[in-house]
C-alpha positions as CSV (number, residue, x, y, z in Angstrom):
1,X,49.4,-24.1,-68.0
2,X,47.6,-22.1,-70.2
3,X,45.8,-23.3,-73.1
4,X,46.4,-20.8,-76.5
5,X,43.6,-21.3,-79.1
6,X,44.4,-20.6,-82.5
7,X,44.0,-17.1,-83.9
8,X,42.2,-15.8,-87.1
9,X,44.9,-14.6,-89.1
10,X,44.5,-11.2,-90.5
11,X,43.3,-10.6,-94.0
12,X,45.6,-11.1,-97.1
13,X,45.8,-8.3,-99.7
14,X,47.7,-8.4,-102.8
15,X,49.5,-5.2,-103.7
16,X,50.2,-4.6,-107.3
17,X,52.2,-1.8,-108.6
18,X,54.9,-0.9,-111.4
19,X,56.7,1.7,-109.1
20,X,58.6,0.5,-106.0
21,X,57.5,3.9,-104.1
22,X,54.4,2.9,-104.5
23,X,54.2,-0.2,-103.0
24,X,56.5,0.7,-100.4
25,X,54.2,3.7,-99.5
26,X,51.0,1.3,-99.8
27,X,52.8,-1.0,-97.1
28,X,53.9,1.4,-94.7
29,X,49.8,2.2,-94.9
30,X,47.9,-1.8,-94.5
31,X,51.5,-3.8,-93.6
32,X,50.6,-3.0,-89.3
33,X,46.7,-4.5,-90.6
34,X,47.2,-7.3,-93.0
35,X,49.2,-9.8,-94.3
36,X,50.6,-8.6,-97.5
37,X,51.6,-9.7,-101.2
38,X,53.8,-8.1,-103.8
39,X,53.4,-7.9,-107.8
40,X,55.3,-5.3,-110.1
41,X,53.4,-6.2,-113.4
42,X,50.0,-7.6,-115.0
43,X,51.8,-11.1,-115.1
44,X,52.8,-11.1,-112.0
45,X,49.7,-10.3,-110.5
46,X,47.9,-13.2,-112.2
47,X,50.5,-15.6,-111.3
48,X,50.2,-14.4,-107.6
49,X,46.0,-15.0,-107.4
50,X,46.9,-18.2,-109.3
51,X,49.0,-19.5,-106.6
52,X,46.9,-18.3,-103.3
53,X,43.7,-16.1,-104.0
54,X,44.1,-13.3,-101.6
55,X,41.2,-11.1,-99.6
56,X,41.5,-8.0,-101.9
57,X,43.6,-6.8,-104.6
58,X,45.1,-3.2,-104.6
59,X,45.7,-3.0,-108.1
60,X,47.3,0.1,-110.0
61,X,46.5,0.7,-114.0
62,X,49.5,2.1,-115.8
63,X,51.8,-0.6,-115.7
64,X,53.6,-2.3,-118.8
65,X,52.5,-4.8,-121.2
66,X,49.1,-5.6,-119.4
67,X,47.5,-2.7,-117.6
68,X,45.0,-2.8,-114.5
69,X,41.9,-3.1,-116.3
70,X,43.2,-6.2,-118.2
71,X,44.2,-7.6,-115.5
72,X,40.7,-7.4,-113.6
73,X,39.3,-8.4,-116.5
74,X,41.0,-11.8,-116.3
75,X,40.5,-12.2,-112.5
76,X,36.5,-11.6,-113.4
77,X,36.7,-14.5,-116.1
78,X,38.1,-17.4,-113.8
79,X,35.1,-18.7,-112.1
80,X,37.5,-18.9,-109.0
81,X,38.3,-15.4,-108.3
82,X,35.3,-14.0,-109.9
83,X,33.9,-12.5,-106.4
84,X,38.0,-11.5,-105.7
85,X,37.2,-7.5,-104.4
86,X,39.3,-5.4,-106.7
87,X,40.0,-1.7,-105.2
88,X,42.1,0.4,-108.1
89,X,44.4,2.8,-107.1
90,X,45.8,5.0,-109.9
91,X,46.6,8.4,-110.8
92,X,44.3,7.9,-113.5
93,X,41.5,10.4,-112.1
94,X,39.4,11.1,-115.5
95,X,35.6,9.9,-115.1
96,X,35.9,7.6,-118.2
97,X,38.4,5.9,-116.9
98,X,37.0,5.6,-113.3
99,X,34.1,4.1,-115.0
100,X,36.6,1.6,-117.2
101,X,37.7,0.1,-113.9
102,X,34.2,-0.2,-112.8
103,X,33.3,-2.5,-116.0
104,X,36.4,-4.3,-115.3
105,X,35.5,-5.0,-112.4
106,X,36.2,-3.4,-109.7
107,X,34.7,-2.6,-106.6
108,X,35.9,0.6,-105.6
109,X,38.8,3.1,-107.6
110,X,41.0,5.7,-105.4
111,X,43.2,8.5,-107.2
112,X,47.3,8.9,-105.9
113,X,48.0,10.8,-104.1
114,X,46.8,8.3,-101.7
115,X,45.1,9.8,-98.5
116,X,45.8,6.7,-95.8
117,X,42.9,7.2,-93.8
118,X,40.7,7.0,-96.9
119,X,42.6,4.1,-98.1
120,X,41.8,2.4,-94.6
121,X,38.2,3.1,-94.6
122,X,37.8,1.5,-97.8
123,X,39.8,-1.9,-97.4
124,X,37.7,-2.2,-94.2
125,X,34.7,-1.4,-96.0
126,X,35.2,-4.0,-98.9
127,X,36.4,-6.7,-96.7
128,X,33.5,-6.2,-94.2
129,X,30.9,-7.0,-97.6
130,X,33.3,-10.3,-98.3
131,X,32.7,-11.3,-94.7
132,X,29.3,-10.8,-95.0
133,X,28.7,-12.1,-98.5
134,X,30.4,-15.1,-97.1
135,X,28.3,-16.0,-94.4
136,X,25.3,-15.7,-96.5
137,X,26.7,-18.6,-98.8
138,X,27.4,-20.5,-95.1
139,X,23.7,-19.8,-94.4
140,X,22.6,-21.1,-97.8
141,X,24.7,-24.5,-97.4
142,X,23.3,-25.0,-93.7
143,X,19.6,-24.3,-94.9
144,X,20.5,-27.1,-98.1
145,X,22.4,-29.4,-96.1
146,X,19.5,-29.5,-93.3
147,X,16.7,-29.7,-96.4
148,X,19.2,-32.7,-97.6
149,X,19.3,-34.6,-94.2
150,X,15.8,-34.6,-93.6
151,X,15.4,-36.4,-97.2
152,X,17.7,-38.9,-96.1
153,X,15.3,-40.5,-93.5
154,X,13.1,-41.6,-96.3
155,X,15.2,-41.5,-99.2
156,X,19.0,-42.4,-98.5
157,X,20.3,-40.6,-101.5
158,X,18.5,-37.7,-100.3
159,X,18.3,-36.4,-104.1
160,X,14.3,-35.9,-103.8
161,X,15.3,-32.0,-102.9
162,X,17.8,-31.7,-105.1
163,X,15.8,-32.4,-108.2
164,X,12.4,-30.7,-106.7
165,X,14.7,-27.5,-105.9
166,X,15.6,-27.6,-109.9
167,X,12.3,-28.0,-110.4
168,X,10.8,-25.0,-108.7
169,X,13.1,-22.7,-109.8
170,X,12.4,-24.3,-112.9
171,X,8.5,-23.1,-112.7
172,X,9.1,-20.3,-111.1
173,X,11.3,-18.8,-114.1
174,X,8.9,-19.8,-116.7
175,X,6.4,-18.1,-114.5
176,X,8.0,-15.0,-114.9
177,X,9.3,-14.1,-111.2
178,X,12.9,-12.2,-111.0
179,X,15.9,-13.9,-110.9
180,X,16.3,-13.0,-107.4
181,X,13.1,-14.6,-106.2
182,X,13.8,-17.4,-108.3
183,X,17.4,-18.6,-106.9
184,X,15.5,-17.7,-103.3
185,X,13.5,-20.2,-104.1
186,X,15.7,-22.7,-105.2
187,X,17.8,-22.1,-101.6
188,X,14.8,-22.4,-99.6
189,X,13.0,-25.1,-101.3
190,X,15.0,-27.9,-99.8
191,X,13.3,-27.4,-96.2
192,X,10.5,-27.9,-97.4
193,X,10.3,-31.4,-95.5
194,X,12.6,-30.7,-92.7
195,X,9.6,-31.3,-90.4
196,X,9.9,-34.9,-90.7
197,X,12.6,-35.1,-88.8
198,X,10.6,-35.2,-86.0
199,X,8.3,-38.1,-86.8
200,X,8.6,-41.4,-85.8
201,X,10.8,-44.0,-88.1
202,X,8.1,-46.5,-88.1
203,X,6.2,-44.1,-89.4
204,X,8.2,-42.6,-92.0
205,X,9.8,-45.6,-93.3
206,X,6.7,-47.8,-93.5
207,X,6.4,-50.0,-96.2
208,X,2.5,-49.2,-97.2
209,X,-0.4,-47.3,-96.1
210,X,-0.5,-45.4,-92.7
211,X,-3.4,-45.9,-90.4
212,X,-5.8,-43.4,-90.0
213,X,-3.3,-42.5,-86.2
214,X,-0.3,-42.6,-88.4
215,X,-1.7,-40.4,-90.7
216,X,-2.6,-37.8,-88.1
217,X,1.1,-38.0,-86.9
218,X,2.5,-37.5,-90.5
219,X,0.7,-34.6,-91.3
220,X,1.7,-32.7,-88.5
221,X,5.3,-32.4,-90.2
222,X,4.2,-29.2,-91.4
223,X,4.1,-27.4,-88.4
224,X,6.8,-29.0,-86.8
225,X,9.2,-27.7,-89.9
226,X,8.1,-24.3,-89.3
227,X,8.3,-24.3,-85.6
228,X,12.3,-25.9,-86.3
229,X,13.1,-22.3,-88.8
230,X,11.3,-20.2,-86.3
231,X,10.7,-16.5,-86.7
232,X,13.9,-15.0,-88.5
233,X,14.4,-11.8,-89.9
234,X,16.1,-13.1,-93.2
235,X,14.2,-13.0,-96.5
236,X,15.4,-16.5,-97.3
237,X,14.4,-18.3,-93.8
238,X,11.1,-16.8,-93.8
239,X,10.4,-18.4,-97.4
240,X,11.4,-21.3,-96.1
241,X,9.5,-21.5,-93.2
242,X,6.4,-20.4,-95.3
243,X,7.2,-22.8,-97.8
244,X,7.7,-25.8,-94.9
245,X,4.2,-25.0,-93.2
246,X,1.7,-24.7,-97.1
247,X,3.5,-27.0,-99.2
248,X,0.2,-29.6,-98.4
249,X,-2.1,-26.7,-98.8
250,X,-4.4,-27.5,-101.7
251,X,-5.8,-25.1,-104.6
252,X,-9.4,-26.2,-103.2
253,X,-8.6,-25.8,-99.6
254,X,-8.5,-29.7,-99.0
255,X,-5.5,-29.3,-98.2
256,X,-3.3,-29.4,-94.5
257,X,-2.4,-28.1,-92.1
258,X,-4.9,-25.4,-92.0
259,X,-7.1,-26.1,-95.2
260,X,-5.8,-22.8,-97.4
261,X,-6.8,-22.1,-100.6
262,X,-5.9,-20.4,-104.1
263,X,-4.1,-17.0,-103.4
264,X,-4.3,-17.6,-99.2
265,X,-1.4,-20.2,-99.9
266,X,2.0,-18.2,-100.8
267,X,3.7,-18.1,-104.7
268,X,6.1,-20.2,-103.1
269,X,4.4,-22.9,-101.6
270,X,2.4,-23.3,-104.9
271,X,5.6,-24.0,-106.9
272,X,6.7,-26.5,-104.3
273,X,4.2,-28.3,-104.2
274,X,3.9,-29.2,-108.0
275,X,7.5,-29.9,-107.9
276,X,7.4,-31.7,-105.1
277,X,4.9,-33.9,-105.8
278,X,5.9,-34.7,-109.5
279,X,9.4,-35.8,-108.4
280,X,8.0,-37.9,-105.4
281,X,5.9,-39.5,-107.5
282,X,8.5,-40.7,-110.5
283,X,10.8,-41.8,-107.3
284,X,10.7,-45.2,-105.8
285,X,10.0,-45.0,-102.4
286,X,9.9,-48.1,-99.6
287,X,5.9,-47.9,-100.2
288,X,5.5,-47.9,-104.1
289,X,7.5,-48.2,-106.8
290,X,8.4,-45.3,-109.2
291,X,5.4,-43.8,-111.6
292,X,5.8,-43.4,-115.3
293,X,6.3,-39.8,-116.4
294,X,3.3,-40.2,-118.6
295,X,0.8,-40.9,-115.9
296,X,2.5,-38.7,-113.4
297,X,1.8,-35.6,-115.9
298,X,-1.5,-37.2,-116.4
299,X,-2.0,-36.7,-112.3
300,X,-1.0,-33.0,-112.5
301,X,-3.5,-32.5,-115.1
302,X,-5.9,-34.1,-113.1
303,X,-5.0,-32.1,-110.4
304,X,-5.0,-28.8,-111.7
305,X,-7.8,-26.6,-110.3
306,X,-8.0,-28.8,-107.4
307,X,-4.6,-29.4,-105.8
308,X,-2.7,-27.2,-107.7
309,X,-2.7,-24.2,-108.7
310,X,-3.0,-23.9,-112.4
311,X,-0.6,-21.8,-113.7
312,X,2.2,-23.5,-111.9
313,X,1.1,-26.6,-113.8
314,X,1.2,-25.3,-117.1
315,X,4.6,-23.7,-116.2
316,X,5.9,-27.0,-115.3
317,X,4.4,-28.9,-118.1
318,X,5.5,-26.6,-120.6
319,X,9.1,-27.2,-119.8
320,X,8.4,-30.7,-119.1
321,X,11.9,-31.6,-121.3
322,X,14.1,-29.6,-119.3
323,X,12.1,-31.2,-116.1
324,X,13.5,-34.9,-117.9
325,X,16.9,-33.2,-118.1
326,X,17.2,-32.6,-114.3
327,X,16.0,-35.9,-113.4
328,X,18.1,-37.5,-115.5
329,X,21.1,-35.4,-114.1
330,X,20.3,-35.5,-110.7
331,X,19.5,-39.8,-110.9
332,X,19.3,-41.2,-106.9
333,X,22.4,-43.6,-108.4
334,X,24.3,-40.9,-109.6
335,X,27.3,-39.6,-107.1
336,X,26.8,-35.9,-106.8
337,X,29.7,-33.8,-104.8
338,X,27.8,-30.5,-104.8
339,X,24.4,-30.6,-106.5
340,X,22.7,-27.6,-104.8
341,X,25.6,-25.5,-107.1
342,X,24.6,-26.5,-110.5
């Protein structure tokens, strides 16, 4: 007998017009390509997205009572279909209002008469960029939910990388850095420590000082982190892998695996490692309890010049408040459904 796997169903595209030739021309067009939806109005439109968001919209602008542009307005307002692709097609073929539907919101704007190849080309186009925009958010919440797991070994909440994640993005924005580096780093930050899933549990989890042979075992974590992201072309994994192999490094070059110092060590790995050590210290952990926040920012001061790099200290301490309001959101007691979103 043979066994049928299940298929991928097509893609789902909602078709809204005012003018039944319209739509019936737009589904003699996609209907042998996707799985279509009907809406003959503004209203209707909404209430369809409400019910099932589709793939892509096909959306029309002179209609009654609510026109196009409204109506991609209010799809770009609900946090739940604010990524919705929205391709006008309209007779409307004036440059301002070509450039209306763009500050709506939509991705793409065709004139009637409608050319069907064209239309083709640029439903593929636009649901190719979903696909892809997709797996990049599957790629961030394997990267996360790896950095989280390797926190759970020592740490069964496995909090420590939310709240150290918060914090370097934290520094990194008072820094200065674009908002693009700065959520890069917040994604990559949590594999930071994903090296210790290869040490030994009587290692890890023991309850006071290591031995001068544990010790050598433990800081080869490092290395072992990097060697488990590998080489990778993406922007992200590579921060991540630099960020997993210098986040020991030390200002002064004391530091492991390979004794770097000051600007040898990347941006990144100097956030980290501010943030990472300020939230493992004001954690409990199975070998101390947790530190005050007073005497923890008394360490980074200490520190500054010699393990860390300076301006990422003054960074931090200078928004030491918001620092409180992160731990205090992100508490190891607290039940948190998805904390790498906030």
């Amino acid at each position: 007998m043979e066994t049928r796997f299940p298929t991928t169903p097509q893609p789902e595209l909602l078709l809204v017009d005012d003018e039944v030739t319209n739509l019936q021309l737009l589904r003699q067009i996609l209907a042998p390509h996707y799985r279509l939806r009907f809406a003959r109005n503004g209203t209707e439109a909404l209430q369809r997205v409400a019910e099932s968001v589709p793939d892509l919209v096909v959306l029309d602008v002179m209609m009654p009572e609510m026109n196009g542009f409204e109506v991609a307005r209010r799809i770009r307002s609900n946090p739940e279909t604010r990524h919705l692709p929205i391709l006008f097609c309209t007779a409307l073929g004036d440059p301002i209002h070509e450039t209306e539907g763009f500050t709506a919101g939509g991705v793409d704007y065709l004139t009637k008469p409608i050319s069907p190849p064209v239309l083709l080309a640029r439903v593929r186009t636009h649901l190719s960029l979903v696909a892809r925009d997709e797996l990049e958010r599957t790629r961030l919440a394997i990267i996360q939910r790896l950095g989280r797991a390797a926190e759970y070994k020592d740490n069964e909440t496995g909090r420590h990388v939310i709240r150290m994640s918060h914090f370097s993005r934290l520094i990194a924005e008072a820094l200065g850095a674009p908002r693009e580096w700065s959520e890069q780093l917040f994604a990559a930050a949590p594999m930071h420590d994903i090296g210790k899933i290869g040490i030994p549990d009587h290692i890890l989890l023991k309850p006071g000082k290591l031995d001068a042979d544990e010790w050598r075992v433990m800081r080869t974590h490092p290395e072992i982190g990097a060697a488990i992201i590998g080489e990778d072309p993406s922007s992200l994994l590579q921060m991540a892998r630099r960020i997993a192999l210098e986040h020991h490094e030390k200002w002064d070059g004391s530091g492991y695996p390979y004794g770097k110092q000051s600007e040898t060590i990347s941006i990144e790995a100097r956030i980290v490692a501010v943030a990472d050590v300020f939230d493992a210290l004001t954690s409990a952990r199975p070998y101390k309890p947790a530190w005050s926040i007073d005497r923890a920012v008394a360490l980074l001061r200490e520190e500054s010049g010699r393990h860390f790099w300076p301006e990422a200290v003054t960074a931090f301490l200078d928004n030491l408040d918001a620092a409180q309001e992160i731990q205090n959101q992100w508490r190891d007691e607290v039940d948190v459904e998805n904390p790498m979103e906030a």
